[in-house]
N, CA, C and O of each residue as an XYZ file, in Angstrom:
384
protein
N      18.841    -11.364      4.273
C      18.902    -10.224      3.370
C      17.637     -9.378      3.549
O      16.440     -9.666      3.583
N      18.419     -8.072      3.668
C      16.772     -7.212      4.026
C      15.841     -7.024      2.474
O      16.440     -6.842      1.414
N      14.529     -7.089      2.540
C      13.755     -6.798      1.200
C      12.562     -5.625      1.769
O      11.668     -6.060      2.495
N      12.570     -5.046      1.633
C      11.201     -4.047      1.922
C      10.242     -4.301      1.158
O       9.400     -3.622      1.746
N       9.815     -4.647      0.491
C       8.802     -5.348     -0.185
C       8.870     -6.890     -0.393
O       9.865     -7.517     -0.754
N       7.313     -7.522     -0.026
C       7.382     -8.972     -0.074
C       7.641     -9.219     -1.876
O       7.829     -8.391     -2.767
N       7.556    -10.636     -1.909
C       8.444    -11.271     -3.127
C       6.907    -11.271     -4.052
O       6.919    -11.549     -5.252
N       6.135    -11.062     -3.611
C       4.153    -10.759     -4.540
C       4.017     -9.452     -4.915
O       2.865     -9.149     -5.224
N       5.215     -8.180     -5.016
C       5.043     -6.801     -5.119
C       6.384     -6.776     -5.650
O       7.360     -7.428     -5.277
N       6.262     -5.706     -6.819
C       7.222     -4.663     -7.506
C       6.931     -3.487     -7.702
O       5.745     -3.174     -7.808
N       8.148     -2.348     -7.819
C       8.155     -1.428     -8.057
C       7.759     -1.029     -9.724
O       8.323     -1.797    -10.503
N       6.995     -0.092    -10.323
C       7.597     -0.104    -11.837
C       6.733      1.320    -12.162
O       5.809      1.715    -11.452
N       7.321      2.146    -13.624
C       6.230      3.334    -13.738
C       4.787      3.023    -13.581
O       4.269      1.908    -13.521
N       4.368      3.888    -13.538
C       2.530      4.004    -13.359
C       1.912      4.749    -14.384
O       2.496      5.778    -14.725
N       0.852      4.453    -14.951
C      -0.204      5.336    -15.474
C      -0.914      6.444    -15.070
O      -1.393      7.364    -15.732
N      -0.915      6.057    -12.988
C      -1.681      7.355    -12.436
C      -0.454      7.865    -12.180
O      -0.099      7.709    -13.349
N       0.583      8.378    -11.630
C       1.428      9.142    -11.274
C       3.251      8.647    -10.938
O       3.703      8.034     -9.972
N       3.623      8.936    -11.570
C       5.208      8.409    -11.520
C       5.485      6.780    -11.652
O       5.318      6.034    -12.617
N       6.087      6.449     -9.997
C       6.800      4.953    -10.026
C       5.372      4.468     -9.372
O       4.835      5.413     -8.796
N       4.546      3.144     -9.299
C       3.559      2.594     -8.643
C       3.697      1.262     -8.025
O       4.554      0.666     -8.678
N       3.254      0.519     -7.073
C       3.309     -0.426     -6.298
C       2.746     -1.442     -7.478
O       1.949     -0.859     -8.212
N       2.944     -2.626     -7.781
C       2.307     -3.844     -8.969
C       2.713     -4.786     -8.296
O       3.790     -4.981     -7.732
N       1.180     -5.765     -8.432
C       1.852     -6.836     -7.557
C       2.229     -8.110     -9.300
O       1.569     -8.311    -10.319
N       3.634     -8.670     -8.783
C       4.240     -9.467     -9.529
C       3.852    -10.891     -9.617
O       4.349    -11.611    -10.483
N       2.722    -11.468     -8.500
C       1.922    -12.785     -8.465
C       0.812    -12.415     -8.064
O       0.584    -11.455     -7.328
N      -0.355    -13.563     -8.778
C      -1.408    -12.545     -7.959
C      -1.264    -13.099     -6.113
O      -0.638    -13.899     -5.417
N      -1.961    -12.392     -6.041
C      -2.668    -11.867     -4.182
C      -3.792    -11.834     -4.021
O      -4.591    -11.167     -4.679
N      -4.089    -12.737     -2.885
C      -5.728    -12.883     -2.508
C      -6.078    -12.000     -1.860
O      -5.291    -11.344     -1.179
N      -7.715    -11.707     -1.933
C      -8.303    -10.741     -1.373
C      -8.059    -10.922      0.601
O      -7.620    -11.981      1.050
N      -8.344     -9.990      1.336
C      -7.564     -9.787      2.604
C      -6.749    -10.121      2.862
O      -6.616    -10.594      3.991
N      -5.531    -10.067      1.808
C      -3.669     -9.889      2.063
C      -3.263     -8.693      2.934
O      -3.279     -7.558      2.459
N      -2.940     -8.905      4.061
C      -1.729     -8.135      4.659
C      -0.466     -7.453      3.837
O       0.605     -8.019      4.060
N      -0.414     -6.462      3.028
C       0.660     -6.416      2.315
C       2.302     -5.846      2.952
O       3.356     -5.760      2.322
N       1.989     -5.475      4.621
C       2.695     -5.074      5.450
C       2.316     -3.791      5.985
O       1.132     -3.481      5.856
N       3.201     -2.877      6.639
C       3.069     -1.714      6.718
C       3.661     -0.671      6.393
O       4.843     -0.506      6.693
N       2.921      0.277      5.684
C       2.811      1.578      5.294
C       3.464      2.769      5.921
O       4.370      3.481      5.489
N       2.917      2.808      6.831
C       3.421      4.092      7.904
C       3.395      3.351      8.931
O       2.780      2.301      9.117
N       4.540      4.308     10.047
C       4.299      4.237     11.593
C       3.846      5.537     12.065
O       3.962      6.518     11.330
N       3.251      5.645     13.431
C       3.482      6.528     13.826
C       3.760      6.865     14.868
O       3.262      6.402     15.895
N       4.953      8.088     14.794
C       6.077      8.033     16.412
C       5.636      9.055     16.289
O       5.256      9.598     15.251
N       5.634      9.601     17.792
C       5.267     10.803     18.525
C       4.553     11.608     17.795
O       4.865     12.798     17.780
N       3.551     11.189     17.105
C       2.440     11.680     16.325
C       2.605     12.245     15.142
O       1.813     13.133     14.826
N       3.544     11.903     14.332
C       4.418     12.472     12.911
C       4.099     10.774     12.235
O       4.000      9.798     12.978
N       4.040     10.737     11.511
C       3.496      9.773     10.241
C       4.961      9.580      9.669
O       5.447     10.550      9.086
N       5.690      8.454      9.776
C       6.460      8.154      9.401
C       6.197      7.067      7.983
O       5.461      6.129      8.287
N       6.693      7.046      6.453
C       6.239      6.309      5.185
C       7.741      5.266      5.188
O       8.947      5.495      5.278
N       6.916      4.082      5.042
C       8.327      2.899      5.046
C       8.332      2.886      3.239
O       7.626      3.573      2.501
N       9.308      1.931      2.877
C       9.297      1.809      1.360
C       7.942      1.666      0.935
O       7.431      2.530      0.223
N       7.197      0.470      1.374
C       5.690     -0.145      1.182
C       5.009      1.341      0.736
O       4.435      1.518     -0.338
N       5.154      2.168      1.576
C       4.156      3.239      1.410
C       4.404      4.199      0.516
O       3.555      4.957      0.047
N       6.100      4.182      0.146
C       6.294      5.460     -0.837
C       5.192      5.060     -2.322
O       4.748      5.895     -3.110
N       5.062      4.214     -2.346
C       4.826      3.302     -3.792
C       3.194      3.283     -4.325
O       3.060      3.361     -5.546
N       2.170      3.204     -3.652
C       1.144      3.106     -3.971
C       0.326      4.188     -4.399
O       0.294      5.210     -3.713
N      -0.276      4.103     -5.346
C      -0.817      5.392     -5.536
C      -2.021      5.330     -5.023
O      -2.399      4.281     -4.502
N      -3.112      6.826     -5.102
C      -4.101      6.951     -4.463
C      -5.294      6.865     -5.419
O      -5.238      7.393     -6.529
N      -6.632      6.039     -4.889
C      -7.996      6.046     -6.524
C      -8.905      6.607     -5.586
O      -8.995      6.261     -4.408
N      -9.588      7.503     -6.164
C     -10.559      7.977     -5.534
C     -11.954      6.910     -5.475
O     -12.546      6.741     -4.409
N     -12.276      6.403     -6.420
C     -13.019      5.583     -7.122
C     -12.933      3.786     -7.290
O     -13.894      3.028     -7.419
N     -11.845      3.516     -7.252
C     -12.040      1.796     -7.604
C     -10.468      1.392     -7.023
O      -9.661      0.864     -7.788
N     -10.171      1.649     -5.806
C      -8.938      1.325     -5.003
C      -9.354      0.002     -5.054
O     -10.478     -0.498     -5.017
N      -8.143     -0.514     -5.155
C      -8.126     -2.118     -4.620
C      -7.572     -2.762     -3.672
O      -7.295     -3.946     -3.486
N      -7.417     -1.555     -2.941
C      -6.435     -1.893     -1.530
C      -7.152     -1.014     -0.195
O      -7.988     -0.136     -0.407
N      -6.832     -1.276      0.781
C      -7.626     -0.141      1.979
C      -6.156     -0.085      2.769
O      -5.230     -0.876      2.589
N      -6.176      1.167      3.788
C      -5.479      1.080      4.941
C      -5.944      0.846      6.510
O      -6.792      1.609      6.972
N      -5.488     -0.023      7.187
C      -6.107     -0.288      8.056
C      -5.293     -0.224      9.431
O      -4.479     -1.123      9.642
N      -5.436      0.605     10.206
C      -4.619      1.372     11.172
C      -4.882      0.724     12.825
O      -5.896      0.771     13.521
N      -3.867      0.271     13.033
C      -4.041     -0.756     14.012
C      -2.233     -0.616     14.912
O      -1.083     -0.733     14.490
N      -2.842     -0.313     16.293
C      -1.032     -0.596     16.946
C      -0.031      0.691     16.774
O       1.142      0.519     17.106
N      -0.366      1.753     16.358
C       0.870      3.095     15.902
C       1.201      2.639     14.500
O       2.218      3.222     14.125
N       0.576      1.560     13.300
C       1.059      1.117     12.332
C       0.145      1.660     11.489
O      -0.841      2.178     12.013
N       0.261      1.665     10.057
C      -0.857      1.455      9.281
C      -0.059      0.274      7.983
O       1.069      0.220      7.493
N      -1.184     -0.451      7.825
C      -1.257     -1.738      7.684
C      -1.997     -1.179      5.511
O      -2.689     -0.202      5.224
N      -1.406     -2.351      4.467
C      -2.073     -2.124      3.130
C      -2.459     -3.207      2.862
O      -1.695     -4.113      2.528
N      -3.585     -3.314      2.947
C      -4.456     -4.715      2.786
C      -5.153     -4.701      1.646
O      -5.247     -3.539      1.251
N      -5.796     -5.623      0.789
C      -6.217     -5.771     -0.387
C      -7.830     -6.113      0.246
O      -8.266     -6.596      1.291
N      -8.510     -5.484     -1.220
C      -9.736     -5.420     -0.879
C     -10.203     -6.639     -1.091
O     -10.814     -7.351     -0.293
N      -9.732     -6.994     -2.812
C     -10.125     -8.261     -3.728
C      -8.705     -8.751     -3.835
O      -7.637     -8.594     -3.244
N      -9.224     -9.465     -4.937
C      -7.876    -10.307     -5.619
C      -7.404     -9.679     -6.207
O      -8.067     -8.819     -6.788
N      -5.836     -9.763     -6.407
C      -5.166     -8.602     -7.116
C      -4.183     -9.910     -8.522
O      -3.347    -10.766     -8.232
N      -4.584     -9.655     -9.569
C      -4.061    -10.117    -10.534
C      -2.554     -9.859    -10.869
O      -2.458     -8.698    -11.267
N      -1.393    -10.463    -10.863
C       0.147    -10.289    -11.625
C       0.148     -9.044    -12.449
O      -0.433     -9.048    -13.535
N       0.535     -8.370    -12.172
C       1.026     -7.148    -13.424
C      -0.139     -5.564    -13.112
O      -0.130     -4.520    -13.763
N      -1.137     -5.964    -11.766
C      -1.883     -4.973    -11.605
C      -1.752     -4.072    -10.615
O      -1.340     -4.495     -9.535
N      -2.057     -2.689    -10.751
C      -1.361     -1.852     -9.871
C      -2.022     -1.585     -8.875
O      -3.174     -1.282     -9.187
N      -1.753     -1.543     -7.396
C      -2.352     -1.546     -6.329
C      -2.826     -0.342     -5.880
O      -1.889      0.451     -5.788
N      -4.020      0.203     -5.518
C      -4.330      1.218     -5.307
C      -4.920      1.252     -3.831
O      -5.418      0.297     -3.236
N      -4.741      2.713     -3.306
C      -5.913      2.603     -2.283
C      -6.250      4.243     -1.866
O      -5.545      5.252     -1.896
N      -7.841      3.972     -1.418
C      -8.158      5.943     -1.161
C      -7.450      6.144      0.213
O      -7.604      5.249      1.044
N      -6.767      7.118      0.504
C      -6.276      7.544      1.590
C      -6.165      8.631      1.753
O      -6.224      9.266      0.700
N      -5.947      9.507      3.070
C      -5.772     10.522      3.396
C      -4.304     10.650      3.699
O      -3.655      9.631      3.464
N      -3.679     11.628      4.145
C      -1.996     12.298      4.084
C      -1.790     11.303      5.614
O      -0.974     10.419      5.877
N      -2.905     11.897      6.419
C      -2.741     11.308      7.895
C      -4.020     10.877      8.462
O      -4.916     11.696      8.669
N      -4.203      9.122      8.828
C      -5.533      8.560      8.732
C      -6.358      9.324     10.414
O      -7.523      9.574     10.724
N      -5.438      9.424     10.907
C      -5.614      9.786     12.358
C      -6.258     11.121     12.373
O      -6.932     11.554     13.308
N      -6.058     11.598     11.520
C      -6.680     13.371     12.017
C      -8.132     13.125     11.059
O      -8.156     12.283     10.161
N      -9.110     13.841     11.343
C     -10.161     13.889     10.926
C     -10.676     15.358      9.858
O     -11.818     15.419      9.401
């Protein structure tokens, strides 16, 4: 059965902006949470993983880490049950 999100992440409203990424068990700090975007022929493609997370300018608890044509949502720290995953990002990590 396909799941686009692992079974440690839910969807649900947010406080910073609309629907937000929450993880549903906690998650240890440098979790792989999957990937975010691809990118084909230089267009930034957003998988489910990525529609979901919102952006903190200030106290993200998540980073992106761009490796392979992928970008990858990894946790900074430990992420507690019921807390919403954040991370600072740009639209497209590749352009400067």
């Amino acid at each position: 059965m396909y799941r686009p999100l692992l079974d440690c992440l839910t969807v649900k409203p947010s406080e910073i902006d609309g629907l937000g990424l929450f993880a549903s068990k906690d998650i240890p700090a440098g979790a792989d949470l999957g990937i975010s975007h691809y990118f084909i022929l230089g267009e930034l493609i957003r998988t489910p993983l990525g529609g979901f997370y919102n952006h903190s300018d200030t106290d993200a608890n998540c980073f992106t880490d761009v490796r392979r044509g992928c970008v990858h949502l990894m946790t900074k720290r430990s992420i507690v049950a019921g807390e919403e995953l954040t991370a600072f990002y740009k639209i497209n990590p590749l352009k400067k």
